[in-house]
C-alpha positions as CSV (number, residue, x, y, z in Angstrom):
1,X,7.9,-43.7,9.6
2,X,6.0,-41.0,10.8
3,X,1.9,-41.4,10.8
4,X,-0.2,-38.6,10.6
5,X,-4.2,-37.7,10.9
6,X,-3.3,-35.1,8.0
7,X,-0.7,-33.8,6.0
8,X,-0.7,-30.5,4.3
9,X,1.6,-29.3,1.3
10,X,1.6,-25.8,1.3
11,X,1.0,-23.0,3.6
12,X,-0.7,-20.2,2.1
13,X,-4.6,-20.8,1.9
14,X,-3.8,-24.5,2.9
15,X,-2.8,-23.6,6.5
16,X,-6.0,-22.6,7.6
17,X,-7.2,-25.9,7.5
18,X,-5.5,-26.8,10.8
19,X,-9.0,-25.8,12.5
20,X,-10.2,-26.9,15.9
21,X,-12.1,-30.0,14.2
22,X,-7.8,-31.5,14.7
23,X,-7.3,-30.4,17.7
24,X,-6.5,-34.1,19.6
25,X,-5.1,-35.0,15.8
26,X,-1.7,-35.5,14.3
27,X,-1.1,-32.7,11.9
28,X,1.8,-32.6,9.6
29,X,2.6,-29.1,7.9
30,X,4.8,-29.1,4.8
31,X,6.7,-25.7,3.2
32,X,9.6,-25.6,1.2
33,X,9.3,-22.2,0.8
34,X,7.9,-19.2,2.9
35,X,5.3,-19.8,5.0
36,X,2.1,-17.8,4.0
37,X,1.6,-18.3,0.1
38,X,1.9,-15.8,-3.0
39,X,-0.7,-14.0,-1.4
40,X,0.9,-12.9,2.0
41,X,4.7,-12.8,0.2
42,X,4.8,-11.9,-3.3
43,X,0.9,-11.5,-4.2
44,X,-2.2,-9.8,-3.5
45,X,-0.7,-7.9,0.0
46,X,2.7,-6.6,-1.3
47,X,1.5,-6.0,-4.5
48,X,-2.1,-3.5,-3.2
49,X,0.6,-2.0,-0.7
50,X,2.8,-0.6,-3.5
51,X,-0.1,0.3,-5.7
52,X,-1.2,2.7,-3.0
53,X,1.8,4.3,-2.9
54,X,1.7,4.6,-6.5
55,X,-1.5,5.8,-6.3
56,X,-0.7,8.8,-3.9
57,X,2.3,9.7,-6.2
58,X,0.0,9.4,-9.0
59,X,-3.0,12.1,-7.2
60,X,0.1,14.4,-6.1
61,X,1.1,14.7,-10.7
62,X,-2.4,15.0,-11.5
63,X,-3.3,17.7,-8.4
64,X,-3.6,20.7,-10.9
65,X,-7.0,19.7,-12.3
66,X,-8.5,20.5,-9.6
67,X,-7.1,24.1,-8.5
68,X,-4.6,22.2,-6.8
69,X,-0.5,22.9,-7.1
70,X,2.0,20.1,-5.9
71,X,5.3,18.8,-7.2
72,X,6.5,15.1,-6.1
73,X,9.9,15.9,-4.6
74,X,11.0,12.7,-4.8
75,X,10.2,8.7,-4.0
76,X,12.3,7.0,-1.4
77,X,12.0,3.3,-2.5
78,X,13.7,1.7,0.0
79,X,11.4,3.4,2.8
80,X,8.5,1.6,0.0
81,X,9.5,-1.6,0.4
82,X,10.8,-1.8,3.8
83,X,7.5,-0.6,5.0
84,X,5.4,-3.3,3.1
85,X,7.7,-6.2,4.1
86,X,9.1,-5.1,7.4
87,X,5.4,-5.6,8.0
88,X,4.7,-8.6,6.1
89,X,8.0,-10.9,6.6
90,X,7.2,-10.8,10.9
91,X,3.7,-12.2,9.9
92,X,5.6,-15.3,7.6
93,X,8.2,-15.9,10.2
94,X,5.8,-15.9,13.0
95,X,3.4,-18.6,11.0
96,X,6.6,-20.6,10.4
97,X,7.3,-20.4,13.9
98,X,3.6,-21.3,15.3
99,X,3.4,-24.7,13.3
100,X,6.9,-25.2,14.3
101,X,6.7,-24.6,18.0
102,X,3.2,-24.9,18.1
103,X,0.0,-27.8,19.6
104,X,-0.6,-30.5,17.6
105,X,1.7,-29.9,14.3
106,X,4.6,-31.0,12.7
107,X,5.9,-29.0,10.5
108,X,8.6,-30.1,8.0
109,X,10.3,-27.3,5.9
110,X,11.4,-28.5,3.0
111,X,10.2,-30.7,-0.3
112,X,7.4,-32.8,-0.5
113,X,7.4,-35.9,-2.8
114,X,4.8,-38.4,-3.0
115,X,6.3,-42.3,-3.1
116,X,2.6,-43.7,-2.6
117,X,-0.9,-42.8,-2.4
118,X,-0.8,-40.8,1.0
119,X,2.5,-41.4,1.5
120,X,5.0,-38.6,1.0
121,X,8.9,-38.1,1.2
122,X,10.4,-34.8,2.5
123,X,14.0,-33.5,2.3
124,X,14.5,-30.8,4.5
125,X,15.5,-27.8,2.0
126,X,15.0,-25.2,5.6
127,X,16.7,-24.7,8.6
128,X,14.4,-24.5,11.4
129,X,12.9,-26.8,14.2
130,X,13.9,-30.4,14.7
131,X,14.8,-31.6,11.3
132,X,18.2,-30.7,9.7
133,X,18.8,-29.8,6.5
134,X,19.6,-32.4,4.3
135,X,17.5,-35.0,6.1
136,X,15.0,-37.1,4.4
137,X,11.7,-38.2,6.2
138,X,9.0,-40.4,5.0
139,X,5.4,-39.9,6.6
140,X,1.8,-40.7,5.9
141,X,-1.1,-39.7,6.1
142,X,-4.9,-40.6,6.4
143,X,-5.6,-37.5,4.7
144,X,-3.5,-35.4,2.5
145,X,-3.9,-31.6,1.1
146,X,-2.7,-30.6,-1.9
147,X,-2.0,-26.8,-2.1
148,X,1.4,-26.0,-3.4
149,X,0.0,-22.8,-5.2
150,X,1.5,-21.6,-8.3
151,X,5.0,-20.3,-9.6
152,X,6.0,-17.5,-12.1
153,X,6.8,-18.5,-15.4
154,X,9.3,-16.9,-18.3
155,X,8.7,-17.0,-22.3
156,X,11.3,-19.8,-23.7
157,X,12.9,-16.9,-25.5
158,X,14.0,-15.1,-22.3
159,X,15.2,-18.3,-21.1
160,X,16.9,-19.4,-24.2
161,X,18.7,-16.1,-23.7
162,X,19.8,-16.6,-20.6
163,X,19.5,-13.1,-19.5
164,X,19.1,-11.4,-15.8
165,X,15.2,-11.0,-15.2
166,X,12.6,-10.2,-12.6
167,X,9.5,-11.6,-12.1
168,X,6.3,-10.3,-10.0
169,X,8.1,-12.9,-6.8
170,X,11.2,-10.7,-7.3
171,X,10.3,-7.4,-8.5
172,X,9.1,-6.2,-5.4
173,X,12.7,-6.7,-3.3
174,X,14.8,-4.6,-5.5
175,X,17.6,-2.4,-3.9
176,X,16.9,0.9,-6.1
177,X,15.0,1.7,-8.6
178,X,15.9,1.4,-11.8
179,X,15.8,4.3,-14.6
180,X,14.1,2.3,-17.0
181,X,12.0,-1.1,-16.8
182,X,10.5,-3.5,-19.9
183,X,7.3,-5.7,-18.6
184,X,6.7,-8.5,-20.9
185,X,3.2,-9.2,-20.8
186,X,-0.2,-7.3,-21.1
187,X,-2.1,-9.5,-18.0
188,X,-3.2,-8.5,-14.7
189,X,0.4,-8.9,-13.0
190,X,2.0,-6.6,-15.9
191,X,-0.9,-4.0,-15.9
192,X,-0.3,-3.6,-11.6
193,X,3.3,-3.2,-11.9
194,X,3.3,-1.0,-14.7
195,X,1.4,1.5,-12.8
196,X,3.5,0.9,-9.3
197,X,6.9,1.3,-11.3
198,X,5.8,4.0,-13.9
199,X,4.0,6.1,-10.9
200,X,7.1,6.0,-8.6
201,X,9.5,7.7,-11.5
202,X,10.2,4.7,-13.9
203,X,10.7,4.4,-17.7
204,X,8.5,1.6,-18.2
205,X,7.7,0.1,-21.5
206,X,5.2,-2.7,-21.3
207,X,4.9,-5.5,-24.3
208,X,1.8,-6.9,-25.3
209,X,1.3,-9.3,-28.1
210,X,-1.8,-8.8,-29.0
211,X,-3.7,-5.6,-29.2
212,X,-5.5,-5.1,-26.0
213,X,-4.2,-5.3,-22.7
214,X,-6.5,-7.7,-20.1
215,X,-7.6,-9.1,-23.5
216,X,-9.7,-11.8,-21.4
217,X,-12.2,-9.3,-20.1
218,X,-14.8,-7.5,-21.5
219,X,-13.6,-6.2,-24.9
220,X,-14.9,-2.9,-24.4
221,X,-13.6,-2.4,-21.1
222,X,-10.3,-3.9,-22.2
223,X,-10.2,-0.9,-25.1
224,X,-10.5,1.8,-22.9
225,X,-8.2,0.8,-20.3
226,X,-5.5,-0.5,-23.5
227,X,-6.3,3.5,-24.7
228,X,-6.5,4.9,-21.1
229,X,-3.0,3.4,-19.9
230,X,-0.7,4.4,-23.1
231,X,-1.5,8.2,-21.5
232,X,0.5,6.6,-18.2
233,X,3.6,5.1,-20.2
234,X,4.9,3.3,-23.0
235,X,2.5,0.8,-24.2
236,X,3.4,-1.4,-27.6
237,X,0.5,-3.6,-28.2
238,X,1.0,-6.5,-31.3
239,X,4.7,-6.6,-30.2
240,X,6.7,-9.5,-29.3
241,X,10.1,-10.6,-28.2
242,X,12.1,-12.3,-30.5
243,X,15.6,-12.4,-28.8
244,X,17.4,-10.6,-25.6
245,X,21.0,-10.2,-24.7
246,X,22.6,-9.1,-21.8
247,X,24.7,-5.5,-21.5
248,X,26.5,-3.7,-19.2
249,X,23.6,-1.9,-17.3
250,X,20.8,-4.2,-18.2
251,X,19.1,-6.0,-21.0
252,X,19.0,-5.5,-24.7
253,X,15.1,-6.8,-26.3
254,X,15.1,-7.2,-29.6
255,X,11.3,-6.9,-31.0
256,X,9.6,-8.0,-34.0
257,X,8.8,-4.0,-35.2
258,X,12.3,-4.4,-35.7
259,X,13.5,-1.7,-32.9
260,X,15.6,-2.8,-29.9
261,X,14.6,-1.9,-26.8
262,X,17.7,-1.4,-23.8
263,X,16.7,-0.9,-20.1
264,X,17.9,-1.5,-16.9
265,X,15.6,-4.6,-15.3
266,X,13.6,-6.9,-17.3
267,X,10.2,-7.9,-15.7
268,X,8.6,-11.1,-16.7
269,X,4.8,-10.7,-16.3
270,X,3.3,-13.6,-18.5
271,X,1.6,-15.6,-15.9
272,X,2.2,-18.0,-13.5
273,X,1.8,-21.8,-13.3
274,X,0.6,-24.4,-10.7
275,X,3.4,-26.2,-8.6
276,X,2.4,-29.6,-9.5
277,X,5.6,-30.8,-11.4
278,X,8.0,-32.3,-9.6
279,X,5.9,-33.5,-6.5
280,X,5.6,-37.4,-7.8
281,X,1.9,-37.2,-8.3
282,X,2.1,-39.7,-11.1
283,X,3.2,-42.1,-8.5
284,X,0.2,-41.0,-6.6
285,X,-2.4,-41.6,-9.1
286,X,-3.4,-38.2,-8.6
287,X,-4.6,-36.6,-12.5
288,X,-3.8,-33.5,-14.2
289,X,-4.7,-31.2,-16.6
290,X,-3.1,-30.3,-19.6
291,X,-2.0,-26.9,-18.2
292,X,-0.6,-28.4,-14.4
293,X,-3.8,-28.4,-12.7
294,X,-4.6,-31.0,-10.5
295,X,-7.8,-32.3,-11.1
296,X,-10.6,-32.0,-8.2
297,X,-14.4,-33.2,-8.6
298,X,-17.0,-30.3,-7.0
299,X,-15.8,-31.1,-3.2
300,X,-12.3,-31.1,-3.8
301,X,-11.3,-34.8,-3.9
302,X,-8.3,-35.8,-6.5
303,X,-8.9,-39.0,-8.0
304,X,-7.1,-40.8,-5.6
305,X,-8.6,-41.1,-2.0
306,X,-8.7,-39.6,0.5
307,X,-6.2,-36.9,-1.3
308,X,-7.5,-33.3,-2.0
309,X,-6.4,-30.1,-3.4
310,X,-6.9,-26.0,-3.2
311,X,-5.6,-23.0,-4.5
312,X,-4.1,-21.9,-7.6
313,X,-2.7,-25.9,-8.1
314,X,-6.4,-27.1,-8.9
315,X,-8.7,-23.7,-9.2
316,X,-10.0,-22.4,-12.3
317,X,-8.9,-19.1,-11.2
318,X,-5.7,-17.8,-9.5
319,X,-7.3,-15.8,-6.8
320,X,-6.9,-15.6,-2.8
321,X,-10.9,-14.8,-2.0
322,X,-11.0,-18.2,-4.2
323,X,-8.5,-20.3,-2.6
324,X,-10.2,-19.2,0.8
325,X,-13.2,-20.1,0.1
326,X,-11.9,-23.5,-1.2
327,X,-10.3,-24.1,1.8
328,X,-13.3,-23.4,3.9
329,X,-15.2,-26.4,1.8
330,X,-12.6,-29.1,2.5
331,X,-11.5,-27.7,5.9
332,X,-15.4,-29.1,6.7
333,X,-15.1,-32.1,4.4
334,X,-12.3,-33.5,5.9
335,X,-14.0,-34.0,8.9
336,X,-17.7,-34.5,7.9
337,X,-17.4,-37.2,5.1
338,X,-21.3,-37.9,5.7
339,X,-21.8,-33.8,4.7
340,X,-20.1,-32.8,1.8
341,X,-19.8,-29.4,0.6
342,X,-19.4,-27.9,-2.9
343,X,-17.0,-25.3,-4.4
344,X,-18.9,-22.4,-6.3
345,X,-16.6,-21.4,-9.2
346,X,-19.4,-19.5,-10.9
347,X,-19.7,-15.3,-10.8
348,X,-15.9,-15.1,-9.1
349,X,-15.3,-11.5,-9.0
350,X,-11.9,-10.4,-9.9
351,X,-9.9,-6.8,-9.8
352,X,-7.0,-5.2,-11.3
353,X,-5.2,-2.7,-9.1
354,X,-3.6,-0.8,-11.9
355,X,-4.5,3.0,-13.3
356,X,-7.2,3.3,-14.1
357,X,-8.3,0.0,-11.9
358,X,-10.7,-2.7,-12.9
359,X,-13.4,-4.9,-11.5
360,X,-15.6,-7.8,-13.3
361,X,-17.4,-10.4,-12.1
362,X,-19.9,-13.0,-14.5
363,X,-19.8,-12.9,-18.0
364,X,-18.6,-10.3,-20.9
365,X,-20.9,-8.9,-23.3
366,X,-19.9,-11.2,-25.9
367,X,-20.3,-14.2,-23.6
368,X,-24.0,-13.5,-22.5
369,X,-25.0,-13.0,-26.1
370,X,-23.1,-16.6,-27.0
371,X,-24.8,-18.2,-24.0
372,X,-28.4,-17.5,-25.6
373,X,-29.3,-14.7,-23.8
374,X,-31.5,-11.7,-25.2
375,X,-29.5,-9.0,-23.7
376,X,-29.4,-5.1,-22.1
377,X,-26.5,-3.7,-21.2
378,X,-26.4,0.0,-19.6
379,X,-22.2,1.7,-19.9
380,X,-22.6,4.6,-17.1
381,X,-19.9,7.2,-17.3
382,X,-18.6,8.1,-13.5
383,X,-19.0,11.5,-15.2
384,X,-22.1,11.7,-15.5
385,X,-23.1,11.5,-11.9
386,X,-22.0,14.0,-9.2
387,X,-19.1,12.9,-8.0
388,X,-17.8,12.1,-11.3
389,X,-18.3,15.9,-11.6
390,X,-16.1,16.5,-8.5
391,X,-13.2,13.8,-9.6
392,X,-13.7,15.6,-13.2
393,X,-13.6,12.4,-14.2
394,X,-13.6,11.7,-18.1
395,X,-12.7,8.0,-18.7
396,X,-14.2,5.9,-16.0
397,X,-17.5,3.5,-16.8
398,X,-19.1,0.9,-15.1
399,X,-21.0,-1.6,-17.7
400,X,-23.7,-4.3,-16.7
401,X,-25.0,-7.0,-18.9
402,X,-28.2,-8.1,-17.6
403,X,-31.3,-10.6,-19.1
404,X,-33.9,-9.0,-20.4
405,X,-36.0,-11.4,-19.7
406,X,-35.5,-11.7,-15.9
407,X,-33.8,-8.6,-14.9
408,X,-30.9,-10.9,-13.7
409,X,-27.7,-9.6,-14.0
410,X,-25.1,-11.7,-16.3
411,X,-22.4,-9.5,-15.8
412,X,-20.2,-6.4,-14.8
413,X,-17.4,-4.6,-16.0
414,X,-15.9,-1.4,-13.9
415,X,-13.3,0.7,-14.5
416,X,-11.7,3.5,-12.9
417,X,-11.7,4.9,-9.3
418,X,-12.4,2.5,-6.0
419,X,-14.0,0.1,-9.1
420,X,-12.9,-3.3,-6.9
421,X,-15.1,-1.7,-4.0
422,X,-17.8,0.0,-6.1
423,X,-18.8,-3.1,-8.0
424,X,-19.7,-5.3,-4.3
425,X,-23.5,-4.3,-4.7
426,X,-23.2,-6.5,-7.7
427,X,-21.4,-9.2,-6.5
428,X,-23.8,-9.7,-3.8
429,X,-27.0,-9.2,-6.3
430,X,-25.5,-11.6,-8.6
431,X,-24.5,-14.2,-5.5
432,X,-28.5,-14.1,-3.9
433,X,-30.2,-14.2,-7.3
434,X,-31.5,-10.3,-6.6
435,X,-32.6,-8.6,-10.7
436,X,-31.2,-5.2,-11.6
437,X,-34.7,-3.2,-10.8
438,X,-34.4,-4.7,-7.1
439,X,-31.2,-4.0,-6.5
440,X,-31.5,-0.7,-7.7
441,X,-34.8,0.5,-6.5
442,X,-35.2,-1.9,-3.4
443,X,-32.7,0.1,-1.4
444,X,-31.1,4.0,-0.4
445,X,-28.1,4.8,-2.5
446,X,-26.5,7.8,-0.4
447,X,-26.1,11.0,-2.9
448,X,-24.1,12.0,-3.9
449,X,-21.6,9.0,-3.6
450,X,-19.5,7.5,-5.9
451,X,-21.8,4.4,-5.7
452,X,-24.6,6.3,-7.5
453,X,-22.8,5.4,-11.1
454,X,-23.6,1.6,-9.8
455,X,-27.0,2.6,-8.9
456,X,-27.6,5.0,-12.6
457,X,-26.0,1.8,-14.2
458,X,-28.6,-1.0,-12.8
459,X,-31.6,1.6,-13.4
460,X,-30.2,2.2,-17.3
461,X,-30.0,-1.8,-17.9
């Protein structure tokens, strides 16, 4: 049996905690899958990659409003994807290959099961390096990571059904196109690909259950944007699946309005879970929530020593700038036990890379008024400052919820145009305590850039 300084399941925001602090240290490196994480291979990278060449399709449709004549001759979606992951698979492979051939690791590429406290059996599930597929090694280690990430999930009725289906770790690898394409689910993941597939020539119909899309944000934010994207495709909202069949070009959906729906692929978009079943954690001791996430106090400690976890198996939030920033804290706690650091889970700003696209960061309108606070809130139009004028922009609003009171800022809510980059000013306010009238007036906003709806929507709240 193998003994190791530290072992590490996973190998998306988890292997960057081989830092120089383990340099003369035994590291063990544990993948069953891909090396790199949703992020790098199904996530955050592939995904923004399509959604800007969505978004250049989209600008050549919409070219006439401003004087402007273009037709789209055509998409070539193989060129699309083989682009995006003829650059991204080298990157995976040649992470695989570092902690393979690499100083100071061991890597083991395949399935990690826990059969003590920080002791952990692999069967090798890869081929690749010394080990061969099929073989079963037991190691431990003074110190083990947790940070297996998360997995997409289907509605038991699609699986009841049995029927062909994609999901947002699929979707992205077809061979062609399809004519026409049904998303299940009204979240972040369904609202991206709706706008890459739709964009790029598709028939998509996208199925939400409730009545709003990104129901979780800001509900007047998540109104416009459910109103904004049925211009962009087929949007049913208070519609659910209640049975699927297969045919001979795709999938048949039957729906509770009582109308079938047939189209070529199926895409599952109704979120993902965290890859804690199935690892022997019970065995362990290590606790979970109700929903699959392993439980971590403020430093990122499970409740069995010297065991941690990061990343979408233990976060509050499924986000990469969050799982970095996780992995930062215990990358220095795992080496300075006398110096503990602290995860901040609080103002995490998210985006939504669809059309129109979203930022938020803090709390909704709604929340802030819960919480106690006496509340101003400012909704600029992007058309109402000068380059709105120049995008002729009609739709787009930045909203900020702020204290009364204090001038701090509780909350924002963008959408429309470069929204994930325009809303950073806040994010950085909110993060160093800075009030609205400071941010605003305590610095040079250039005119007349985009940034001045930002700047018009501080001074208004």
């Amino acid at each position: 049996m193998a003994d190791y300084d530290l072992i590490i399941i996973g190998t998306g925001s988890g292997n960057s905690l081989v830092t120089e602090d383990f340099a003369d240290k035994k590291v063990a490196v544990i993948e069953r899958g891909t090396f790199g994480g949703t992020c790098l291979n199904v996530g955050c990278i592939p995904t923004k990659m399509f959604v800007y060449a969505a978004d250049v399709a989209t600008t050549i449709r919409e070219s006439a409003r401003y004087g402007v004549d273009a037709t789209l001759d055509g998409v070539r979606w193989r060129d699309i994807r083989d682009r995006i992951f003829g650059r991204i698979d080298p990157i995976a492979d040649g992470g695989r290959d570092y902690r393979v051939t690499g100083p100071n690791t061991t890597a083991y590429l395949g399935h990690a099961t826990f059969v003590g406290a920080r002791e952990v059996e692999i069967e090798i599930t890869t081929p690749g390096g010394e080990h061969a597929v099929g073989e079963r090694h037991r190691i431990t280690g003074d110190q083990v990571v947790i940070a297996t990430g998360s997995r997409a999930t289907a509605p038991p009725v699609i699986e009841a059904a049995g029927v062909p289906y994609e999901t947002s770790d699929t979707v992205m690898r077809l061979d062609d196109l399809p004519r026409s394409m049904a998303i299940i689910g009204g979240g972040v993941i369904g609202a991206e690909f709706a706008h890459v597939f739709s964009a790029l020539g598709v028939q998509v119909t996208q199925l939400q259950r409730s009545e709003r899309l990104l129901h979780r944000l800001d509900s007047e934010v998540s109104e416009l944007f459910t109103q904004e994207v049925a211009r962009h495709w087929d949007l049913r909202v208070n519609t659910e699946v209640t049975g699927a069949s297969s045919t001979e070009s795709g999938v048949r959906l039957e729906l509770s309005d009582g109308d079938p729906l047939d189209v070529d692929v199926l895409l599952v978009a109704t979120g993902r879970r965290p890859n804690s079943d199935g690892m022997g954690l019970d065995v362990a001791g290590v606790e979970l929530r109700p929903d699959g996430r392993v439980v971590v106090d403020e430093h990122g400690r499970t409740s069995t020593d010297g065991v941690w976890a990061l990343g979408d198996i233990s976060a509050p939030h499924q986000l990469k700038h969050l799982a970095n920033h996780e992995a930062r804290v215990v990358a220095h706690n795992l080496v300075h036990p006398e110096d503990l650091q602290s995860f901040v889970h609080t103002n995490v700003p998210m985006a939504v890379f669809s059309h129109p696209q979203i930022a938020m960061i803090g709390l909704t309108e709604q929340e802030a008024r819960d919480a106690g606070h006496d509340v101003s809130v400012k909704v600029q139009h992007y058309g109402d400052t000068a380059y709105g004028w120049a995008m002729e922009d009609t739709t787009s609003v930045a909203k900020v919820i702020a204290d009364r009171g204090t001038g701090l800022i509780l909350g924002a809510h963008l959408m429309g145009p470069q929204a994930s980059s325009l809303i950073q000013p806040i994010v950085q306010a909110m993060a160093f305590g800075q009030d609205a009238h400071t941010v605003a007036r305590g610095q040079f906003w250039i005119h007349p850039a985009l940034a001045e709806v930002v700047e018009n929507a501080l001074l208004g709240v």
